[in-house]
N, C-alpha and C positions, 0 to 999 in steps of 0.2 A: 659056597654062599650060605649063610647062615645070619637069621635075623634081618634081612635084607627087605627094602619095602620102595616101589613105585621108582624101579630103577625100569625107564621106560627107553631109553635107546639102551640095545643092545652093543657089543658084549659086556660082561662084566665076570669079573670071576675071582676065584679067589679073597673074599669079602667077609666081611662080619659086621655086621652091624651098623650097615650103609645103607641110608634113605634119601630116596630122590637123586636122578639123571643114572647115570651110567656113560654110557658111548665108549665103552674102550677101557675102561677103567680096570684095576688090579691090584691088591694087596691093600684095601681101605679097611681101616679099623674104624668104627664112634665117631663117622662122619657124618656130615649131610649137605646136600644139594654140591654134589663135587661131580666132574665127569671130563669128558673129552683129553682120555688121557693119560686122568690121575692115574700114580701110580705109585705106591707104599705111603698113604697119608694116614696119619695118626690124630684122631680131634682134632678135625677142623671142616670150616663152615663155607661152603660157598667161595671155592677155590676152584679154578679149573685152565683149563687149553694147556695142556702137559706140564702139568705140574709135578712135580717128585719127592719123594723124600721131603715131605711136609710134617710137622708135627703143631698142635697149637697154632693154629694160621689161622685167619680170617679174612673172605673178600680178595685171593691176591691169586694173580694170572700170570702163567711164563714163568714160574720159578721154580726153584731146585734147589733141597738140601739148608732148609729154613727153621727156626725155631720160634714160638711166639710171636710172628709179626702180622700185622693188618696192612692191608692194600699196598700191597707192593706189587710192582710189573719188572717181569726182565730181570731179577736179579737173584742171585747165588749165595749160599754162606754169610746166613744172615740172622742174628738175633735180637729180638724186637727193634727190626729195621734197621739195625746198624751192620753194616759187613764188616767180615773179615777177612782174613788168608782160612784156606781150609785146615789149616792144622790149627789156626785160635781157634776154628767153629766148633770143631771140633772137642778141643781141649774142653773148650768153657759150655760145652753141650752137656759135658759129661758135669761137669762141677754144678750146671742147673740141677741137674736130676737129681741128681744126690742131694742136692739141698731143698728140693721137692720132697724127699722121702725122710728126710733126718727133722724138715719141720717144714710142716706141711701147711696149708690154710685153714685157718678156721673161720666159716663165715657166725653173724650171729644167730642164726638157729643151732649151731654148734658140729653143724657136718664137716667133714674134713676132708680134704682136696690134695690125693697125693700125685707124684708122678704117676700117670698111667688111669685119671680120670677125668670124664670129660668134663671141663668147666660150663657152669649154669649159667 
């Protein structure tokens, strides 16, 4: 645990730079207010009751193996709320990211948004 702040149920482990809840959680990267559960979530907000293999998520419960999506429940292999077969989610998981890194965002103050930072 590292950079971690006000994760008030126990356990948690494994973490970096996770603020707010805990209960069970594990392998959280640049998240916040996530718990009961999570388990390998990458930026994202206010996700939780076993959620997994989350990346860029917001607000969304019961899910696994997501990319970019807000309030979704119960669902799998999913980017920005549309599913897939796990070999599309996959596929075109990979094809996001790279095109996260090859051209990235620019907002107008001029900061730049690649794969692997948490959006503002």
């Amino acid at each position: 645990m590292k950079y971690c702040q006000y994760l008030q149920d126990k356990p948690a482990r494994d973490s970096y730079d996770h603020t707010i809840w805990g209960n069970g959680t594990e392998l959280v990267y640049e998240s916040q207010q996530v718990g009961d559960g999570a388990y390998n979530l990458k930026f994202c907000v206010e996700s939780w009751v076993n959620v997994k293999n989350l990346e860029y998520c917001v607000e969304c419960q019961s899910l696994s193996d997501c990319f970019g999506c807000v309030s979704l429940r119960n669902k799998k292999y999913c980017i920005l709320n549309k599913q897939y077969s796990k070999a599309e989610y996959e596929t075109l998981r990979e094809k996001i990211k790279k095109h996260m890194d090859t051209m990235p965002y620019k907002d107008k103050m001029g900061r730049i948004y690649r794969y692997g930072e948490f959006f503002q």
